[in-house]
C-alpha positions in Angstrom: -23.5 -6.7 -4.1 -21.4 -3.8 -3.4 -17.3 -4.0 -3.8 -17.0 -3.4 0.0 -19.7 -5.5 1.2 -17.4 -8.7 -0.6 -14.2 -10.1 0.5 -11.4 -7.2 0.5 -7.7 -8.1 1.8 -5.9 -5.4 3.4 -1.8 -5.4 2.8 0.8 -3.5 5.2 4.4 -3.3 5.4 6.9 -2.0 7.7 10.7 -0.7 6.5 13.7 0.4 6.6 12.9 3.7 5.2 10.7 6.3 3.7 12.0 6.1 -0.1 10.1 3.2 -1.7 12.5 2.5 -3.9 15.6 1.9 -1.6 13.8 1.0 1.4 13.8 -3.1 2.5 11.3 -5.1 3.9 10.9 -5.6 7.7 7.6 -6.8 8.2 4.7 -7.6 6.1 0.9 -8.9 6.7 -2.3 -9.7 4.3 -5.2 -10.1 6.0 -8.5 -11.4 4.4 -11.7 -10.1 5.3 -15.6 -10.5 4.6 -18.3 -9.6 6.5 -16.1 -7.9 8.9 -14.2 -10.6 9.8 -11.0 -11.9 9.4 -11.1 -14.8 7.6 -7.5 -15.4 6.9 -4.0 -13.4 7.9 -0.7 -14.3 6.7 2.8 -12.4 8.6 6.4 -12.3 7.8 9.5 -11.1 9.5 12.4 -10.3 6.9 16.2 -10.1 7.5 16.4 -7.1 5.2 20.1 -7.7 4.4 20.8 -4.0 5.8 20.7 -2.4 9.1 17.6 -1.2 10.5 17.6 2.7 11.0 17.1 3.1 14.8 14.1 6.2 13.8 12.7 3.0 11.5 13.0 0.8 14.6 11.6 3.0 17.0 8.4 3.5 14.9 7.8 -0.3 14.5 9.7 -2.0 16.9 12.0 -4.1 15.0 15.6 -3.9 15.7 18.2 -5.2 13.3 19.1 -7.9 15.8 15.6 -9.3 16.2 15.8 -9.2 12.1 18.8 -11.0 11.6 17.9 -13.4 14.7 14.2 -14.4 13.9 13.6 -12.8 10.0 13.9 -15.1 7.1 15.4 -13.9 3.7 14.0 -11.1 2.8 13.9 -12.6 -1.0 11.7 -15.4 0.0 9.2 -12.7 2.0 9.0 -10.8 -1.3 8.6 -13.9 -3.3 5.6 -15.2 -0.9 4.2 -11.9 -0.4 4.3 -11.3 -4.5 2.4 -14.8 -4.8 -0.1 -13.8 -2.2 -1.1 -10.9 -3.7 -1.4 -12.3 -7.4 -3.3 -14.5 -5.8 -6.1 -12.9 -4.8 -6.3 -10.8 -8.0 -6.2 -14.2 -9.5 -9.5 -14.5 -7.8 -10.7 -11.1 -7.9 -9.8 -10.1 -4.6 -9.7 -6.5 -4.5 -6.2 -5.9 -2.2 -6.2 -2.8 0.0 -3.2 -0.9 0.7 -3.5 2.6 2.6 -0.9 5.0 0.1 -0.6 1.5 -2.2 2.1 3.5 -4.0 4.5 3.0 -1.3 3.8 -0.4 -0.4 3.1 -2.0 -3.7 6.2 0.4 -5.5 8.8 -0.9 -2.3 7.7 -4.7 -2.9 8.4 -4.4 -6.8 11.6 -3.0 -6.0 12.5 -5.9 -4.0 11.3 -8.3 -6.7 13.4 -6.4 -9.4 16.1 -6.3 -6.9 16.3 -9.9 -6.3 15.9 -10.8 -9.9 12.3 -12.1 -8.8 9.3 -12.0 -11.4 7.5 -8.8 -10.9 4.0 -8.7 -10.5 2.5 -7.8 -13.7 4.4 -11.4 -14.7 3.6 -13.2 -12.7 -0.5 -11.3 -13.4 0.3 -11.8 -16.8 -0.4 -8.6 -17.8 1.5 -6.0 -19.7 3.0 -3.3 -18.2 0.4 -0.6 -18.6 -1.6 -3.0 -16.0 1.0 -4.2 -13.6 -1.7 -5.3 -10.5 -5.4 -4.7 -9.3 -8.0 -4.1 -8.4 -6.4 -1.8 -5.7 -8.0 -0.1 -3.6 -6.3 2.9 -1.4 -8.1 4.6 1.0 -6.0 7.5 1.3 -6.3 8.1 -2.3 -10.0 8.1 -2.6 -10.0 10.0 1.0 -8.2 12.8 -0.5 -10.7 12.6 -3.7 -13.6 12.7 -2.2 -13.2 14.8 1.0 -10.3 16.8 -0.5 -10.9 20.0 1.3 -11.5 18.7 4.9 -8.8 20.0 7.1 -5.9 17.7 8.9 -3.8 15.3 8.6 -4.4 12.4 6.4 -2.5 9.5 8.1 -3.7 6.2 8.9 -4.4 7.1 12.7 -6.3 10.8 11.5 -8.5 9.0 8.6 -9.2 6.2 10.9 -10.2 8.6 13.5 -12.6 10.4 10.9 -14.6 7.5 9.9 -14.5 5.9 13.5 -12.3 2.8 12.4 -10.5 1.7 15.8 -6.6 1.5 15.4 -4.8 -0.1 18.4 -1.7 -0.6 17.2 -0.5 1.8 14.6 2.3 0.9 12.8 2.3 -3.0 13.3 1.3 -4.7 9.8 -1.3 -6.6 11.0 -3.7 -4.0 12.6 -2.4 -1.1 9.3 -4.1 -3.8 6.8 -6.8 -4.7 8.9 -7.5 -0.8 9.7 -7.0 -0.2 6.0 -9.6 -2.3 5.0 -11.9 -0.7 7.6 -11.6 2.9 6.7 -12.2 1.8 3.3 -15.2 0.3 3.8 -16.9 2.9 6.2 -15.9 5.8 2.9 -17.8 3.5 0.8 -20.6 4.0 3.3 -20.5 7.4 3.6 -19.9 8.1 0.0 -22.3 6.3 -2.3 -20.7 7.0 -5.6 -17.3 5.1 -4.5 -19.5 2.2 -3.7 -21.5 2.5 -6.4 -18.0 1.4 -8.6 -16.9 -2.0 -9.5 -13.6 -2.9 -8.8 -11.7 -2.4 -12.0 -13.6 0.9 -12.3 -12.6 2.2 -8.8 -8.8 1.5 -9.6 -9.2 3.2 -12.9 -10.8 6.3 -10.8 -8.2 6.5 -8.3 -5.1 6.2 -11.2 -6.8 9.7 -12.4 -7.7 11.0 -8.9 -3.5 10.4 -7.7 -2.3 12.1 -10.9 -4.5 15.2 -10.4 -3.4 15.2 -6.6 0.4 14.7 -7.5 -0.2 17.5 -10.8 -2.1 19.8 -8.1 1.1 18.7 -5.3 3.8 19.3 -7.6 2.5 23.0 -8.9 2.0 24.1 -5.0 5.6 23.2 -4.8 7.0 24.9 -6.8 4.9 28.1 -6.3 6.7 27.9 -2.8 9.7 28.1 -3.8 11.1 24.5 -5.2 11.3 25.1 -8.7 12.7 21.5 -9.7 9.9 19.9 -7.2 8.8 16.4 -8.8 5.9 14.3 -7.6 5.6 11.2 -9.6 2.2 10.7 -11.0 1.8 7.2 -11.2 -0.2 4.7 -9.0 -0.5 2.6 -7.6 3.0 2.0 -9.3 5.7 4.7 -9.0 8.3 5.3 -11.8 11.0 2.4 -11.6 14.6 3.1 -10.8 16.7 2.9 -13.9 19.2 -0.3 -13.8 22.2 0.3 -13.2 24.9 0.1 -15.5 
């Protein structure tokens, strides 16, 4: 049976920030689901240990008072939300992150920030394979539609492939919606569904780093001629230690 016809588990957070590798956790959610249902959904609130940025607030609703009032830790959240996740790809779960970069890159930094295992020890695995299967459906949107105009947001890819999102920008309903846009691309387009697992990850590490290469040149031709995009997925580069 096909990847996306098995059970998938969609995985959301909300932040702080924009820069995965500073940002703190606010909320988070994984959300288990076969046959297009829910079968299983886990939340947290986090005390990020720093204010909340009032534009961060704004987009997801949690202010730093609610954090500090009703969040717990936010180095237990990354703990339990690391174990989660490992979890699954324990089992073979394939986890599905929309722009997995971000999220998965933002909750290693909190592991490695809180002297937590990171992901590929607590996997196991070396570093070359931190995590996985992962499946990002704004990844393989980009791939295989890659010169269809607009935006490619959650809320415009979910409106492409006729995925209802109610409530864009709470956890919950990003991982659920993740989960359903990446199904309904593996319906349209055969040859993603067509993959296994480990293949489709090992597709979409290729498919990023051409985007980024392609992202990076454009850049530059504009006008930024130190532009940087990193490469890597679903892992960005680290941030050295500090000294």
């Amino acid at each position: 049976m096909a990847w996306h016809a098995e059970m998938l588990v969609g995985f959301d957070l909300e932040t702080t920030g924009t820069e995965p590798l500073e940002a703190r956790i606010v909320t988070a959610s994984v959300v288990a689901v076969h046959g297009g249902r829910v079968v299983r959904r886990q939340d947290w609130l986090a005390d990020p240990g720093i204010r909340i940025p009032e534009q961060a607030s704004a987009i997801h609703g949690i202010s730093s008072e609610r954090a500090a009032a009703e969040g717990r830790p936010v180095r237990e959240v990354a703990d339990e939300i690391a174990e989660t996740l490992t979890g699954y790809w324990r089992e073979g779960v394939p986890v599905v992150a929309y722009n997995a970069s971000f999220d998965l890159t933002l909750l290693s930094a909190e592991l490695r920030r809180h002297g937590l295992p990171s992901l590929a020890e607590r996997l196991g695995t070396d570093g070359a394979s931190p995590t996985g299967p992962v499946v990002d459906p704004y990844t393989i949107d980009r791939a295989v539609d890659r010169y269809r105009r607009g935006k490619r947001t959650l809320e415009a890819v979910c409106a492409e492939y006729g995925v209802e999102l109610t409530a864009a920008h709470q956890a919950a309903a990003d991982a659920l919606a993740a989960v359903e846009v990446a199904v309904a691309i593996a319906g349209r387009h055969a040859s993603v569904a067509a993959l296994a697992p480990a293949e489709l990850h090992e597709r979409q590490i290729g498919w990023y780093r051409e985007w980024a290469e392609d992202f990076q040149a454009f850049l530059r031709r504009k006008g930024s001629a130190d532009a940087v995009v990193d490469p890597l997925w679903p892992l960005r580069t680290p941030a050295p230690v500090a000294s």
